[in-house]
N, C-alpha and C positions, 0 to 999 in steps of 0.2 A: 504494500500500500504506500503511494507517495506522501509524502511529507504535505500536511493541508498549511498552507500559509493564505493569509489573511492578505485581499486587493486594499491596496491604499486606498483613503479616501478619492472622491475625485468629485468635479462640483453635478450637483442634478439633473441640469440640461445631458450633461453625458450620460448617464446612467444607462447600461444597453441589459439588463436583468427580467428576469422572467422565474415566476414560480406554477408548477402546474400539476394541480391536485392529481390523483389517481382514482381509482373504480375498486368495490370490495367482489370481484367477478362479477357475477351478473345474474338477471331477473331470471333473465331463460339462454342458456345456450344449448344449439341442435341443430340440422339440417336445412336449411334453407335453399329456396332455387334459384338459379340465374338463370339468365339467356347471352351466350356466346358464341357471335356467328353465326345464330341465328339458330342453334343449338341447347336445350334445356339440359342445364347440369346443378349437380347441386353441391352446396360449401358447407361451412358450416356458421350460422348465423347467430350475431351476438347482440343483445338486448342490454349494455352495462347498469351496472347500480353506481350512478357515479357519488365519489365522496368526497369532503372535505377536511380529512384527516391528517393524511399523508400527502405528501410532496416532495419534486426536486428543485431545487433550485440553483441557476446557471447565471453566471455573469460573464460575457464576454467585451474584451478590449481588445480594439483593432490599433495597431502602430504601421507606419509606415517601413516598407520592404525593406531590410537588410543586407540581402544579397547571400545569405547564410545557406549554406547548403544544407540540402531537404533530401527526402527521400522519394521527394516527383516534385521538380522543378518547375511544372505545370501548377503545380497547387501551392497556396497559400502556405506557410509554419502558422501550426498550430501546438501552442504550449501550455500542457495540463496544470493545472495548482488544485487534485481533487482531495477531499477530505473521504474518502471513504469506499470510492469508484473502484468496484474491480476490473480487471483486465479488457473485459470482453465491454464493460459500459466507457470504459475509454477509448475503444475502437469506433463505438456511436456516438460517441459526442464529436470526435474529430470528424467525423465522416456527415455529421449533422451540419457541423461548420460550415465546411467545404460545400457542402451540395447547398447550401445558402448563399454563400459566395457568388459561385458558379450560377444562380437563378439571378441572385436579385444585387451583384457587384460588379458587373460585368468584366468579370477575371481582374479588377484593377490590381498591382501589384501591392501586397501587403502581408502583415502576419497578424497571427490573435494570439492574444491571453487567457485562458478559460480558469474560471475560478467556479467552484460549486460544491453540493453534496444533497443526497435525499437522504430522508429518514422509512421509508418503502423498504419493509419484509420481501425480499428476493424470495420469488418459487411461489409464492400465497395466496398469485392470483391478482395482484392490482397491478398488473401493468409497467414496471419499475421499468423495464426501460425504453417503455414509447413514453412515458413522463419526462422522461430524460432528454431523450431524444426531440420530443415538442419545445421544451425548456429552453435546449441550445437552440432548434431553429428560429424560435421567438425572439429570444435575448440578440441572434447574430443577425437578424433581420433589422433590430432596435437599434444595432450600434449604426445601421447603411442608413436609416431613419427612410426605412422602407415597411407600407404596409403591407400586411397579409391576411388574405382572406381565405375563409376554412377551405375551399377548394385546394388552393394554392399550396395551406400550411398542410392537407390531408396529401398531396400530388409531393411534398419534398418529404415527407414522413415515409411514405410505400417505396422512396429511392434508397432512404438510410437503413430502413426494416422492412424485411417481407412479411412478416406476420404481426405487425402494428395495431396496435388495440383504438377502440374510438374513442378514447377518454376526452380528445377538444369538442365534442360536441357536447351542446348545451340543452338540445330539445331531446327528445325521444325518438331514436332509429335504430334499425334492424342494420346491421356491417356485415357483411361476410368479410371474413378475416384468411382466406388464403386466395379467393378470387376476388376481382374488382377491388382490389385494393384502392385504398384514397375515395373508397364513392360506396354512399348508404343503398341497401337494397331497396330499402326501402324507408321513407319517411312516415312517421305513424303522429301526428301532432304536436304542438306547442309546449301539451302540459304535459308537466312528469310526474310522475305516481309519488305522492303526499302522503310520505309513511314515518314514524319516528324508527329506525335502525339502529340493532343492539347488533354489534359484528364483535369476533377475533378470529384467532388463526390457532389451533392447535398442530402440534409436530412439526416435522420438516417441512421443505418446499416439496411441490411437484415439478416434476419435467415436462414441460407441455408436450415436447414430443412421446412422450411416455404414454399419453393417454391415447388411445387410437377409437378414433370413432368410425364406425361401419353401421350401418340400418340396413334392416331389409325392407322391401316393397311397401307392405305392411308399416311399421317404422316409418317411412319416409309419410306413405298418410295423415299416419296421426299427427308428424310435425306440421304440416300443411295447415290441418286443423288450430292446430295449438297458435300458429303465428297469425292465422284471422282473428283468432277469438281475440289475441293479444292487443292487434292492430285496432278492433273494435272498444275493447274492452279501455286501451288509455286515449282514445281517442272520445269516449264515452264518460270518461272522470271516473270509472268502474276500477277505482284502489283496489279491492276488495279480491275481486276477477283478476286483476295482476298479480294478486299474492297468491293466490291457487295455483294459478298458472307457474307461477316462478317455483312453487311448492310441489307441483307435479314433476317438474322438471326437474327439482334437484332428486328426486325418488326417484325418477327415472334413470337418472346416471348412476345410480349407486353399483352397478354393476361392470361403471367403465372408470369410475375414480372413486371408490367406496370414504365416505365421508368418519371420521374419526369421532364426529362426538352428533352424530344423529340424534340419538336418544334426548338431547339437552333443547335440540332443532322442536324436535317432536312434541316437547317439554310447553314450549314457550306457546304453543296453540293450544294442547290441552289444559296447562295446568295457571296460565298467565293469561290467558285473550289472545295474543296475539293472530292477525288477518293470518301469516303463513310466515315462509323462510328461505332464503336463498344457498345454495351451494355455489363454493366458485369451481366451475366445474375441470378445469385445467388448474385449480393453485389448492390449499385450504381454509381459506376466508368462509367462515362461515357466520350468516348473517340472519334474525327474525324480526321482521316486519308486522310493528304494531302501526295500528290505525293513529293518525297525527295528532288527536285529541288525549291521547294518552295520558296518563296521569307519570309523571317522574315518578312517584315511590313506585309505581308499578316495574317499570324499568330496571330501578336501582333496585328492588329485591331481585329481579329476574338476573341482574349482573352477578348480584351474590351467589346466586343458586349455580350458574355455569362454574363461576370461581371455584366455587366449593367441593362442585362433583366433577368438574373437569380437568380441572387441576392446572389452570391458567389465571394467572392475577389480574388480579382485581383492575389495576391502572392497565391491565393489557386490551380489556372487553371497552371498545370503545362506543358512545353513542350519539347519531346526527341524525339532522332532517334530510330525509332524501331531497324535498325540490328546493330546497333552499343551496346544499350540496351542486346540484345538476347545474344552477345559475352561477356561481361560484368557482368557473373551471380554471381561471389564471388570475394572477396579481402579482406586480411587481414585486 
């Protein structure tokens, strides 16, 4: 891990910084269909539960060209100051740079400075490094005092990462996450599903590639089903209908990412009120979705109860409003 040093102050109007919240997995992930070529195939389609918990945060400083030898004379130096960034998120950050550069500086010559760190459980399910990844395109966008618009910021995200999560989006949409990258399958409404969220994360990460999704014919149906109702259901202000839904679906996966503390999921509907629960179905975030008028003590006994019997502390079980969350996806 490198040495985290702290950027000098430097006056406001420069400030090129970006913080960008993550997702605790999501309402529903499952099959979804495209059309490519004119050709129907299907990916696998993601509904996030975005949050305002965790984040990374990136500050980039551009200085003018030194002439310093690189390791592609075509591209910009780029030089790391991370607090915490392992190997593989410092491959994206530079390569976030660059392909911001390359978009929106047109090659002028120069070098950067990247200072940052997130605080995002690797493996859990929130996305750590398309957070990251957003963070640096934002902030290297901010220092060219270039805007960006979500087409643009989702179109330089699917160059740095191929399997890039939708956490910049603010409204509610269905992504396919290994086709059509950078573009929603579908748009499903304005409003986002108005829930109070008790999440953690028990055990290790998962390996996204680890989890392998297949359906049969059958399978592929019911998803079909399940993404109208969805589409209907938040398009309807039908909270209720999205925690079912999000609640069938994590039962559903349990045979393709079996969840470690189910029982406690199960718990929070029987034994608390709670509408339902989400699994992250590629991490282990696990999350239940009470109705928004919730009472706190309600909550905070339910935090106890996971603490207690799951064997995760108390400061770990975190709790936020989903749409308040969803509106909330960046800030300096």
């Amino acid at each position: 891990m490198a040495e985290f040093v702290l950027p000098s102050p430097r006056p406001a109007a420069w400030r090129a910084t970006a913080r960008v919240f993550t997702h605790k997995g999501e309402y529903l992930q499952g099959p979804v269909t495209v059309t490519i070529d004119g050709r129907e195939r299907y990916t696998i389609g993601v509904f996030s539960l975005l949050d305002d918990l965790n984040s990374a945060y990136v500050d980039v400083r551009r200085s003018e060209w030194t002439g310093a030898a690189q390791d592609d004379p075509q591209l910009p130096e780029v030089r790391l100051h991370p607090n915490g960034w392992n190997e593989g998120e410092q491959q994206l950050v530079v390569a976030a740079v660059r392909a911001t550069w390359q978009e929106l500086a047109g090659n002028e010559p120069c070098e950067y400075d990247v200072y940052g760190y997130h605080d995002i459980r690797v493996g859990a399910g929130s996305g750590s490094s398309s957070a990251l990844v957003q963070a640096a395109i934002r902030a290297a966008a901010s220092e060219h005092d270039a805007e960006l618009s979500p087409e643009l910021l989702a179109s330089l995200h699917s160059r740095v990462e191929s399997g890039s999560d939708p956490i910049h989006t603010d409204r509610p949409e269905i992504w396919a996450t290994r086709l059509q990258l950078g573009r929603p399958v579908r748009r499903l409404g304005e409003r986002n599903p108005n829930f109070v969220a008790v999440t953690w994360t028990p055990g290790g990460g998962v390996r996204t590639t680890a989890v392998r999704f297949a359906y049969t014919e059958e399978e592929l149906l019911l998803w079909r089903v399940r993404w109208a109702s969805l589409e209907r259901a938040v398009k309807s202000a039908n909270d209720r209908r999205v925690a079912l839904l999000a609640t069938e679906s994590a039962r559903d996966n349990q045979s393709r990412n079996p969840s470690a503390n189910l029982a406690q999921l199960e718990a929070a509907i029987d034994q608390f009120g709670a509408l339902g629960f989400s699994v992250a179905h590629t991490g282990t975030y696990h999350t239940a979705l009470f109705e928004a008028s919730t009472d706190p003590e309600t909550t905070e006994l339910y935090r106890q109860m996971v603490a207690a019997t799951a064997g995760v502390p108390l400061n770990e079980i975190g709790v936020f409003p989903t749409a308040r969350s969803a509106r909330r996806r960046y800030s300096a």
